[in-house]
N, C-alpha and C positions, 0 to 999 in steps of 0.2 A: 517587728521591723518589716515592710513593706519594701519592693523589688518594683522599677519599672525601666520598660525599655520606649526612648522616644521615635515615633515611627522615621522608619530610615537609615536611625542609627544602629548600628551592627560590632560596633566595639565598645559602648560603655553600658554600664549598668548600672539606674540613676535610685537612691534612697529616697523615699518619703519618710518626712520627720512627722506621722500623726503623732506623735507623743509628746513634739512642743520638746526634744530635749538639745543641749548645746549643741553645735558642729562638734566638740571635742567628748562629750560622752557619747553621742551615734559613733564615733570613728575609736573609741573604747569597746563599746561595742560588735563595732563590724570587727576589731582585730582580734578580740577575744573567740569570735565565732567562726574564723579564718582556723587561729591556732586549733582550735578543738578539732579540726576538719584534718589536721595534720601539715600547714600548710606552714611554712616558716615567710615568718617578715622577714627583709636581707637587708633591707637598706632605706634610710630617709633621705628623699632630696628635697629641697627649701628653691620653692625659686618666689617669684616677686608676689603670686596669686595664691599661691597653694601649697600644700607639702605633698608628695606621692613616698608612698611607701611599698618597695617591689616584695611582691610576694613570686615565694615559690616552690611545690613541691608537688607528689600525686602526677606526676609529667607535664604537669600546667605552669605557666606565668601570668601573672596581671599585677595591676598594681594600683593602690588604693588611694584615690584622690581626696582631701580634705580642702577645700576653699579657706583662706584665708579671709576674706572679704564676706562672709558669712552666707554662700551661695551652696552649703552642703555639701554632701559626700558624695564620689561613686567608684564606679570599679572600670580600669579600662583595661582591657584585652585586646589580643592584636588578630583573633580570627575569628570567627562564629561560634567554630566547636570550643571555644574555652570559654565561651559568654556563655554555649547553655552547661556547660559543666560547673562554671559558679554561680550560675543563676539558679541550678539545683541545689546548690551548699546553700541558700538562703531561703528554699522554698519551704 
């Protein structure tokens, strides 16, 4: 599972799917690799494009975006310092 950040952008954390697999096994995936890290899923919210699913634990939050519309996964956080601390859990 590959990490990228788009230049500028400073609160999300974009997936690359090299492996060709569904939006819903990458985001099996990413939550399985979330939990191992000690990080508890809290909550799903459903809106018209995507589902976000808040994570939270280790003093951090973000929350894990899955596209509805088949545009991928990512991770959005609200500061720098918790984009490089998950972008560490995935390196």
């Amino acid at each position: 599972m590959h990490t990228f950040r788009k230049a500028g952008d400073n609160i999300h954390l974009y997936f690359s799917n090299t492996e060709h697999k569904s939006d819903r096994m990458l985001l099996a995936d990413i939550i399985q690799l979330v939990m191992e890290q000690g990080i508890e899923i809290k909550d799903k919210i459903q809106t018209s494009d995507c589902e976000l699913f808040t994570c939270r634990g280790k003093g951090i939050c973000f929350a894990i975006s899955v596209s509805l519309l088949g545009e991928g996964c990512s991770i959005c956080v609200d500061d720098e310092n918790t984009l490089a601390v998950v972008e560490k859990m995935f390196a």
